[in-house]
C-alpha positions as protocol buffer text, in pm:
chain_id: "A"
residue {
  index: 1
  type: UNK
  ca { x: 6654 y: 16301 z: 9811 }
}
residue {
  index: 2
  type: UNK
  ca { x: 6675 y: 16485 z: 9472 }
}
residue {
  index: 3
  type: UNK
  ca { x: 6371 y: 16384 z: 9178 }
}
residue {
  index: 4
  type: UNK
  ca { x: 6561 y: 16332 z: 8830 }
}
residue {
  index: 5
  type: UNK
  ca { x: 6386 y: 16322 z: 8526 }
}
residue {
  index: 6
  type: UNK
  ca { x: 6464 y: 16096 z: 8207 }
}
residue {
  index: 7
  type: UNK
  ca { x: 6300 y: 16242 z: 7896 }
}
residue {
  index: 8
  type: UNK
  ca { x: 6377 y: 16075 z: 7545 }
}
residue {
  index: 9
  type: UNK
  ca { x: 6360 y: 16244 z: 7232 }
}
residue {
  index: 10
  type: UNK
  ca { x: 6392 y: 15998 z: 6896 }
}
residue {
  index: 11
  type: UNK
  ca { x: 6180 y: 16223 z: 6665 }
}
residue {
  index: 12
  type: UNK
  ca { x: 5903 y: 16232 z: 6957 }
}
residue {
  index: 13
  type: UNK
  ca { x: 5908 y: 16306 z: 7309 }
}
residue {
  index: 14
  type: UNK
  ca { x: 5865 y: 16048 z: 7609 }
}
residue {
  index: 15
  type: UNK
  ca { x: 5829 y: 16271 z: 7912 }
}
residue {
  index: 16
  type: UNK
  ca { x: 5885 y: 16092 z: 8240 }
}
residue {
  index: 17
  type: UNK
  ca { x: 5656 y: 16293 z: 8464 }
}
residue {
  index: 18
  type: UNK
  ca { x: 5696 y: 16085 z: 8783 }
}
residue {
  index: 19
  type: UNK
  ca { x: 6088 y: 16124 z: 8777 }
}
residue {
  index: 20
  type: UNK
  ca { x: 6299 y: 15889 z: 9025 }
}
residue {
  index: 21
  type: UNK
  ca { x: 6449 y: 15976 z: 9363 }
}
residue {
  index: 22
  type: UNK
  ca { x: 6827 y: 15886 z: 9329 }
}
residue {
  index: 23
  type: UNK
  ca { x: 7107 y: 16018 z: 9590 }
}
residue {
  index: 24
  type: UNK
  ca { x: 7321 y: 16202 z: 9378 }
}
residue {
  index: 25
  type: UNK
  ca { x: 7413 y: 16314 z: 9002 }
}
residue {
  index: 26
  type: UNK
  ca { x: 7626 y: 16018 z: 8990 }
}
residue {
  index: 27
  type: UNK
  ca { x: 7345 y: 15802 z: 9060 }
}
residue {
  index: 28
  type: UNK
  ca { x: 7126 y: 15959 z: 8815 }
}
residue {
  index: 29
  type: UNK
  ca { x: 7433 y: 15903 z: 8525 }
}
residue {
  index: 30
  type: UNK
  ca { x: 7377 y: 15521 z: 8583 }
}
residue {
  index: 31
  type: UNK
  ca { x: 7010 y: 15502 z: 8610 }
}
residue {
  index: 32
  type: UNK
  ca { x: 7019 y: 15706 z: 8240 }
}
residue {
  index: 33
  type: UNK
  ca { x: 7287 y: 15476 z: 8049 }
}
residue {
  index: 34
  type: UNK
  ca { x: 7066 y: 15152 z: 8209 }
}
residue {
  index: 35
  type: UNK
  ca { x: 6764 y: 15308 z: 8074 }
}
residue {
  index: 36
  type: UNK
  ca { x: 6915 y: 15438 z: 7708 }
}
residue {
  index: 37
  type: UNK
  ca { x: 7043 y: 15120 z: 7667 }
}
residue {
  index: 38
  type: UNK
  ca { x: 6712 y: 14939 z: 7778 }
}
residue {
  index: 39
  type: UNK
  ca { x: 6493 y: 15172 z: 7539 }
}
residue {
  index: 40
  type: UNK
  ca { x: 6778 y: 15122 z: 7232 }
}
residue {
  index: 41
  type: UNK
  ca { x: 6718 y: 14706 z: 7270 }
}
residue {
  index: 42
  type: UNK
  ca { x: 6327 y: 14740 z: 7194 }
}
residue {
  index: 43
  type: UNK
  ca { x: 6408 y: 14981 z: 6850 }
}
residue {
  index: 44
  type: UNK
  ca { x: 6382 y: 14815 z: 6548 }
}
residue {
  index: 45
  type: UNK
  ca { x: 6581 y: 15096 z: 6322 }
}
residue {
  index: 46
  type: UNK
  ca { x: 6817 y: 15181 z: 6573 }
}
residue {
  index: 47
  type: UNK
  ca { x: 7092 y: 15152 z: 6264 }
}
residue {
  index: 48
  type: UNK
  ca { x: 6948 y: 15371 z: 6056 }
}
residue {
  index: 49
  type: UNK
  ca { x: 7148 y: 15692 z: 6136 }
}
residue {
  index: 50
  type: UNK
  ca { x: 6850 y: 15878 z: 6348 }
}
residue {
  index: 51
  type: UNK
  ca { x: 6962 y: 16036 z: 6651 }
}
residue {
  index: 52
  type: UNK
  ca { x: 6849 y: 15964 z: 7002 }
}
residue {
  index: 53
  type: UNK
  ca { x: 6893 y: 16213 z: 7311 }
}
residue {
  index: 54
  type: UNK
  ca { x: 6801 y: 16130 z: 7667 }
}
residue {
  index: 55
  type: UNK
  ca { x: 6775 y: 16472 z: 7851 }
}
residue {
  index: 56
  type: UNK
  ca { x: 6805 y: 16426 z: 8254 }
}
residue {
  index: 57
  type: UNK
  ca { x: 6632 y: 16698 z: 8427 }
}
residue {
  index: 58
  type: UNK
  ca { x: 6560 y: 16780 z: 8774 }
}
residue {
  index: 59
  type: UNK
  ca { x: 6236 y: 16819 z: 8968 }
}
residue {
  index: 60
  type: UNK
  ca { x: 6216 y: 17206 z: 8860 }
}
residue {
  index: 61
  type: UNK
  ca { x: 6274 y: 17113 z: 8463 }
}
residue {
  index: 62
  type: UNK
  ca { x: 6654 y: 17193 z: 8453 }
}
residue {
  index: 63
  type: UNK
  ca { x: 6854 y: 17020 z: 8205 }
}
residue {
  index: 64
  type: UNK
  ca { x: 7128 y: 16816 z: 8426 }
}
residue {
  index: 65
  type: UNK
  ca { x: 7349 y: 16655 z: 8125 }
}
residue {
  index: 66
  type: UNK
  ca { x: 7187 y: 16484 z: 7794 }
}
residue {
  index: 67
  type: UNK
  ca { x: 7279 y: 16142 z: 7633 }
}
residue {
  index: 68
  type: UNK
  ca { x: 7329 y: 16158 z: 7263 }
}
residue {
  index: 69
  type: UNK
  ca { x: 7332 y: 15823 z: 7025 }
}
residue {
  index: 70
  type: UNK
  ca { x: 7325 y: 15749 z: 6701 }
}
residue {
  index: 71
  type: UNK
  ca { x: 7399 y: 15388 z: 6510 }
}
residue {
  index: 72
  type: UNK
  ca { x: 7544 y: 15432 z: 6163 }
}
residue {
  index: 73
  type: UNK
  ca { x: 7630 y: 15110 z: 5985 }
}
residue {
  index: 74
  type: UNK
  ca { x: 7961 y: 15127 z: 5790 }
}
residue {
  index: 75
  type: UNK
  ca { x: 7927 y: 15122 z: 5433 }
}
residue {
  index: 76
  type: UNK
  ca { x: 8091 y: 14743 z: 5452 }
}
residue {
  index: 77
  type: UNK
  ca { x: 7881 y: 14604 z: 5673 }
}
residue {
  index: 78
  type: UNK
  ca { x: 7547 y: 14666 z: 5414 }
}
residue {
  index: 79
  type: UNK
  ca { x: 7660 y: 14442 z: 5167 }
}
residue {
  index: 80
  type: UNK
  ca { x: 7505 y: 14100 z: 5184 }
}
residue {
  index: 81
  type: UNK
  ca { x: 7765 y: 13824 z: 5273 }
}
residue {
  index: 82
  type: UNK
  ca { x: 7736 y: 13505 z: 5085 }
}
residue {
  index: 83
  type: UNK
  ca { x: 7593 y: 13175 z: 5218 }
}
residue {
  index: 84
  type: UNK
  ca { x: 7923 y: 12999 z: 5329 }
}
residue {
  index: 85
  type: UNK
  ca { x: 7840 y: 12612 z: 5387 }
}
């Protein structure tokens, strides 16, 4: 079974040296959104407009397809709503 990497770069690296053994590319694509979306809930300034990539290798270090994110709050949504109540 094929070893896929998920690396995450926010400004750092997290290198996932053990990898997981998945059956297929398809597989892989799942595993990566579950895991971006994972990581993205324990961010505190995921709003802030800095990019996130998760870059999927395989077990020889070759980029398979990269997840790109980035949460930009509208310019409505910063103002502060009045206390209704």
């Amino acid at each position: 079974m094929p070893r896929y990497h998920f690396h995450i770069h926010d400004g750092t690296t997290i290198t996932d040296q053990a990898g997981r053994e998945l059956p297929d590319l398809a597989a892989a694509q799942r595993v990566a959104i579950r895991l971006l979306g994972e990581a993205l809930e324990q961010v505190d300034d995921f709003w802030s407009g800095h990019e996130w990539r998760m870059q999927v290798t395989d077990a020889h270090g070759l980029t398979l397809f990269l997840l790109d994110f980035v949460g930009t709050l509208a310019p409505a949504a910063r103002i502060v709503q009045p206390d209704i109540g």
